[in-house]
Every structure is written in C-alpha cells, then in structure tokens.
C-alpha positions as CSV (number, residue, x, y, z in Angstrom):
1,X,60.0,124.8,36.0
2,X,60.5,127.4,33.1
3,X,61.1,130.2,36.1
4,X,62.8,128.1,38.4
5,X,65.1,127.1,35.6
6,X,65.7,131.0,35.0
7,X,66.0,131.9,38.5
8,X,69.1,129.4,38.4
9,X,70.6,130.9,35.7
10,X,70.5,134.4,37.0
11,X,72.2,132.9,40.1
12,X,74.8,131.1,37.7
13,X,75.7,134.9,35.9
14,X,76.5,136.2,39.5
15,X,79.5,133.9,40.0
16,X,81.8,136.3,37.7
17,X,81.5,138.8,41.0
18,X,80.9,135.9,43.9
19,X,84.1,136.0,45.8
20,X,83.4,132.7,47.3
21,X,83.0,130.8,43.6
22,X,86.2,132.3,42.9
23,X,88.0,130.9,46.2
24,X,85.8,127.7,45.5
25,X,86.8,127.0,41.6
26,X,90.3,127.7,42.4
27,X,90.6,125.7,45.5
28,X,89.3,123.0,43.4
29,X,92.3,123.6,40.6
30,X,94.8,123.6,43.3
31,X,94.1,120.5,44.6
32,X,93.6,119.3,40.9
33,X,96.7,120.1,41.0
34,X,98.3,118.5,43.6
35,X,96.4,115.3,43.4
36,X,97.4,114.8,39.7
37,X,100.7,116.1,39.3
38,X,102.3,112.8,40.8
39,X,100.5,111.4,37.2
40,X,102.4,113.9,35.2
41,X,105.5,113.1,37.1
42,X,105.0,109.5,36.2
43,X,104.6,109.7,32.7
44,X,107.4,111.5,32.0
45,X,109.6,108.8,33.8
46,X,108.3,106.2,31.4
47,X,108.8,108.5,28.5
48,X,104.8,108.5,27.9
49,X,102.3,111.7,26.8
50,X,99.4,112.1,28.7
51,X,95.7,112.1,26.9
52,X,93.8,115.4,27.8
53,X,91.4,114.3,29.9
54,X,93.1,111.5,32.2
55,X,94.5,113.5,34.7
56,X,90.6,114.3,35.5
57,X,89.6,110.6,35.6
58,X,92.3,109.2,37.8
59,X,91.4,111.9,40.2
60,X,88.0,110.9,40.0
61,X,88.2,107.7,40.5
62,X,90.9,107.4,43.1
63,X,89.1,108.0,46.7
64,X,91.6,110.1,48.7
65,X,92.2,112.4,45.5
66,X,88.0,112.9,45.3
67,X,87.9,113.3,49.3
68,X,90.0,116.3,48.5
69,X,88.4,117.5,45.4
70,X,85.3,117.8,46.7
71,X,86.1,120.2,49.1
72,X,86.2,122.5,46.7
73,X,82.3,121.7,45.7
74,X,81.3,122.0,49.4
75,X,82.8,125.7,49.6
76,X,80.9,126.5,46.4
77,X,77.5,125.8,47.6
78,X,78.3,126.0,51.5
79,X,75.8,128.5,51.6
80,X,73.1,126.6,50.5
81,X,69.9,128.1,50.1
82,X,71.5,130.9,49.3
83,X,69.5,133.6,51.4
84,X,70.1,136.9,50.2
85,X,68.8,140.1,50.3
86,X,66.7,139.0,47.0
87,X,65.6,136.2,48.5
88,X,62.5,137.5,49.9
89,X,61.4,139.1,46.4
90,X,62.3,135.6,44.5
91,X,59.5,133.4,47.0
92,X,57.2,136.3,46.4
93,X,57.9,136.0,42.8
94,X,58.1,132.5,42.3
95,X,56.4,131.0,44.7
96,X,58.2,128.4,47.9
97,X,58.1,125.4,46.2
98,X,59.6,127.0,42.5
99,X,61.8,128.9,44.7
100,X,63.6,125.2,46.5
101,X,63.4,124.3,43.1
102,X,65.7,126.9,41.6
103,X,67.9,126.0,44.1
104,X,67.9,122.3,43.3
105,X,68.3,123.5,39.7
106,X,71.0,125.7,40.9
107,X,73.0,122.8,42.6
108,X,72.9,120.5,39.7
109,X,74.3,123.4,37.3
110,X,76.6,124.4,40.3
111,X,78.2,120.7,40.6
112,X,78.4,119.7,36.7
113,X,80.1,123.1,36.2
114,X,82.8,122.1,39.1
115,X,83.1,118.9,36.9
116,X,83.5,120.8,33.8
117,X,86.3,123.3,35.3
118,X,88.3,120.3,36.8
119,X,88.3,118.9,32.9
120,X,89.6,122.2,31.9
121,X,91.9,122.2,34.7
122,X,93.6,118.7,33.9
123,X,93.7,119.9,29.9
124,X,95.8,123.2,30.9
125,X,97.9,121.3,33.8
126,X,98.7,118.4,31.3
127,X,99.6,120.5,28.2
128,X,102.2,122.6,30.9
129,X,103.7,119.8,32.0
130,X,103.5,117.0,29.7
131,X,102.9,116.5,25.9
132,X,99.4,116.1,25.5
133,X,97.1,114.4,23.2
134,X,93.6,114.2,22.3
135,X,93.0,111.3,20.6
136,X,90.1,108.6,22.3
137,X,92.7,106.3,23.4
138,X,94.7,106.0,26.9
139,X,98.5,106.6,26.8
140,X,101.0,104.5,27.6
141,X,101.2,105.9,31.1
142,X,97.9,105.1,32.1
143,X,97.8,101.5,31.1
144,X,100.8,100.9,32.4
145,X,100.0,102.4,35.9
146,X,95.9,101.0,35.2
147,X,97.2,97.5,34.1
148,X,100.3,96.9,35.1
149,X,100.3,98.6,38.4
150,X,104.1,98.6,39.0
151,X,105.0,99.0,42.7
152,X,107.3,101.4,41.8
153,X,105.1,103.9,40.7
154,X,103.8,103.7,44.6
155,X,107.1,103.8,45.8
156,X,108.4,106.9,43.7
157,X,105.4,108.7,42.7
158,X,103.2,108.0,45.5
159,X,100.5,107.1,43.0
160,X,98.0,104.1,41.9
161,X,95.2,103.3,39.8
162,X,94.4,100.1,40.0
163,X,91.7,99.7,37.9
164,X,92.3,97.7,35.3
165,X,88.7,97.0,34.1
166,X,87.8,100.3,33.5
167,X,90.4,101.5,31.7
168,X,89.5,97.9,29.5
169,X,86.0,98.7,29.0
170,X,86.2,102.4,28.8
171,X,87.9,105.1,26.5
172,X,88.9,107.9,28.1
173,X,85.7,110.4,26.9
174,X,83.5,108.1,28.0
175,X,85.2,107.7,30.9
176,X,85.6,111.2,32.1
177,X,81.8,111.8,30.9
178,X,80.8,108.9,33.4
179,X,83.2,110.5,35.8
180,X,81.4,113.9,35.6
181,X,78.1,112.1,36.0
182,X,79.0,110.1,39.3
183,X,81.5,112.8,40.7
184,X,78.3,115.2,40.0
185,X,75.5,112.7,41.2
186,X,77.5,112.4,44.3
187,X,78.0,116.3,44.8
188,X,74.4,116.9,44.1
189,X,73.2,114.2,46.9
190,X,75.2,115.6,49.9
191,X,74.7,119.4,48.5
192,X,71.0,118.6,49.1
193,X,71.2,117.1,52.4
194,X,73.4,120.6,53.2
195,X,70.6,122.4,52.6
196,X,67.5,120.5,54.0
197,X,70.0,121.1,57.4
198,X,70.5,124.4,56.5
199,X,67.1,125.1,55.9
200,X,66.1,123.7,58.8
201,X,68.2,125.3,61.4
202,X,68.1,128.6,59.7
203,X,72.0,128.0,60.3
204,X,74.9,127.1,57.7
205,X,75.2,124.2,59.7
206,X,74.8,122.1,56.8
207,X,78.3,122.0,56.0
208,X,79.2,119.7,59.2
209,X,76.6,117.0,58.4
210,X,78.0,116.7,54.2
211,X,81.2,116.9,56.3
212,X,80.9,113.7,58.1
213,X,78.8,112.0,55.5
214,X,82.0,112.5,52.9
215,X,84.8,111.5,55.5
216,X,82.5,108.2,56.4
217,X,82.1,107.8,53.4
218,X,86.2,108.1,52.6
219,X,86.2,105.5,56.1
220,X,84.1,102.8,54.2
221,X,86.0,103.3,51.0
222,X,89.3,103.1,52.9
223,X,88.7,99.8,54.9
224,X,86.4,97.8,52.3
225,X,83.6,98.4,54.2
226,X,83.3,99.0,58.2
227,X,80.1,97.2,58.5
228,X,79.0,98.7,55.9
229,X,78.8,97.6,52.2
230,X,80.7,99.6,49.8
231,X,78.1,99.4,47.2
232,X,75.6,100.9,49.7
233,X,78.0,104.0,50.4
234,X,77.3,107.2,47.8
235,X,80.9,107.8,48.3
236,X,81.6,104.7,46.5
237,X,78.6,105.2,43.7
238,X,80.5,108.5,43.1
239,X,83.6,106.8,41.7
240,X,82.7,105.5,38.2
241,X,85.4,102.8,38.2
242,X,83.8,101.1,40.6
243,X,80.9,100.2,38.6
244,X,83.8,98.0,36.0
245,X,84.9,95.9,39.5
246,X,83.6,92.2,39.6
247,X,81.8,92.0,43.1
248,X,78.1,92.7,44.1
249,X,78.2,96.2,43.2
250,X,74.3,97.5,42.3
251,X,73.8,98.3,38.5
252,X,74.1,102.0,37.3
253,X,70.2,102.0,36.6
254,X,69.9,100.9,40.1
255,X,72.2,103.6,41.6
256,X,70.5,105.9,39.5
257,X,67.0,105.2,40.6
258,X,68.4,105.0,44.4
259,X,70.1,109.0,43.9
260,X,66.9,109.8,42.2
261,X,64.3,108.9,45.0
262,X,66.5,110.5,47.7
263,X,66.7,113.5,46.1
264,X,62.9,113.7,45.9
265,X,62.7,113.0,49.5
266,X,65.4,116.0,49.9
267,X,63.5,118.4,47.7
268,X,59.9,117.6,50.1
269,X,61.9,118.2,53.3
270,X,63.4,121.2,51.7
271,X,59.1,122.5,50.8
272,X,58.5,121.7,54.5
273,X,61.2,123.2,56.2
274,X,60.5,126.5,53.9
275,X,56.9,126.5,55.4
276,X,58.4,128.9,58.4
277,X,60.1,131.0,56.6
278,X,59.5,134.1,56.4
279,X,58.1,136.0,53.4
C-alpha cells in the first residue's frame, strides 16, 4: 500500500506541468463561478456579507450547480488509468494489482483536491465580490435564502436553496467538510466506473458511461425520482443536504457502507480487466 500510496503522489507532483489539470481545475473555477455568483449578487441586495465557505456549499448541494461542477472532475481524471509511457515500468515495478491501486489512491487524492480548490475558489470569489467573513456561523444571506426562501430571490437572482434543515443542523465548516466528503464520495464512485470501462476497452470510452450515469442521475434528482428512488441514486447521496431532509433517505453509515462495497467490486473488475494487459 506504502508504494501504491507513493506511486500516487508522484502522479499528484506532475499536475504543476499536466496541461489537462490545468484546463480541468480552472474549468471547475469558472463554473464555480458562474453557479455562485447569483449568491453574491443576492447578498449584496439584502445588504448581507457572505461567510467564506458558503458559496462552496450551496453549490454543492444545489443539483444543476453540481451537474456542472463536476465536469470539471470528469476532465481531470478523463484519462483514467492513466497509461503512459511509464506505465509499463510502474506494473513491472509495483506489481498489477499495486499498480490499480495507485490509481484508486490517485483518484481519491485527485477528487478531494478538486473539492479543496473549489473551497479556495469560493474564498477568493467571495472576498472580490462581497465582504467576507470567517466566523462558524451562516450570514444573513444564506438563512434568509435557506429559511425563508423568498420567491424573489428566484425571480431576480435565478437562485434557491431550499434547505432549511441543513442549514439548522449544520454550521457552515461542518457543512462544507460534509460537502467535500459526499461531492468527493460521489466523484470517486463514477471515476472508478470510468476506468473499469476504460480498462476494459483499452479505449477512453469511460467518459460516456460516467456521462450518462451523472445526467440520470441529474434526471432522477430533477423529477423526484423517475421510477427510481432518490435515495437509491449516487447523485443524490453526493448532495450532503439531502441527508437533513425528512423522507426515507438511507443513513450516512448506510451510504457509506453501500459506496464502499462498490468500490471494492470496481477495484476487482479493474485487477481482472488488467490481466491482458500488456507488460
């Protein structure tokens, strides 16, 4: 695990020169960007600062702001296994099964660092635009958008947040470290199914299949459900304020548990498929 874990890293270092992670993590700011700026826009009408780290929560909770958002997570690990001219040298090396799981090490690191960037990215957008603070309590703007829910904040801003349960239960650290744990739980579930297809058709094909997954997933979000439960879509599981919602939504514990045993499923079809590759 020790060489797996370095292998990772090593991979991680590379993304200072990796045109793509630079198209990726800026992509991911831009539409940062134009998913939470209508927030900014709000809160200024109501005469409200922001707290630092909202922006990044009401974008992770709010399903056609994370459809977008995680584009910008599928172009970073597109690419998935990553074959390179190395690659040959790190199965040698580390062996098939250490080298899928340097890659499965790589995609964890790969999504929780998106997360983290987006953080940062709401921190710098809201201290530009707004005046900013960092205490652990929500501002005025987002209780009154998360509580209230004034119409007119759809009707001028083009903006809701209707969940008034989280923003009860939860401050706003907590809530954007649960955010970063579901957004990244999520990414990490449909970056593995990209590679097992990758891996198995020796094509970047993987990118259609997260494709669809994450726009059916947007589909059974969007309409409560088209035959399917919303607490049975990861889509869903990957929006922490759903969890604070009265309904028959499955515990944490349980959604944990469900993400954990499909990525162990993942990582085996992953060992298989990299039987016929070539060393």
């Amino acid at each position: 695990m020790i060489k797996s874990l370095k292998s990772a890293l090593m991979q991680i270092t590379s993304w200072k020169t990796d045109l793509r992670v630079i198209m990726a993590l800026a992509f991911g700011f831009a539409l940062l960007c134009i998913k939470g700026y209508p927030f900014l826009k709000f809160a200024a009408f109501v005469r409200s600062d922001v707290q630092a780290v909202e922006m990044f929560v009401l974008c992770g909770s709010d399903g056609f702001a994370f459809l977008a958002l995680f584009l910008g997570n599928l172009l970073l690990l597109s690419n998935a296994p990553f074959i390179s001219e190395t690659t040959t040298y790190e199965m040698l090396r580390l062996g098939k099964k250490r080298w899928i799981d340097s890659k499965i090490i790589y995609i964890v690191l790969g999504s929780v660092i998106y997360s983290l960037v987006l953080i940062l990215a709401s921190t710098i957008l809201s201290c530009i635009k707004g005046t900013v603070n960092f205490s652990n309590e929500w501002s005025y703007a987002m209780k009154e958008l998360a509580i209230k829910q004034p119409t007119y904040a759809i009707d001028s801003f083009q903006i809701s947040f209707p969940q008034k349960e989280f923003v009860t239960a939860a401050n706003p650290y907590s809530a954007a470290l649960l955010t970063v744990i579901c957004n990244s739980a999520y990414s990490i579930l449909i970056c593995l199914v990209m590679m097992t297809v990758n891996i198995f058709s020796t094509h970047n094909f993987g990118w259609i299949a997260a494709s669809v997954i994450h726009i059916l997933g947007y589909a059974i979000y969007a309409n409560s459900g088209i035959g399917i439960p919303m607490r049975c879509s990861p889509f869903c599981n990957g929006m922490p304020a759903n969890f604070f919602k009265t309904g028959n939504w499955f515990p944490v514990i349980g959604v944990v548990c469900f993400y954990l045993a499909i990525i162990l499923i993942l990582r085996e079809a992953c060992f298989i498929a990299s039987r016929k590759m070539q060393v």
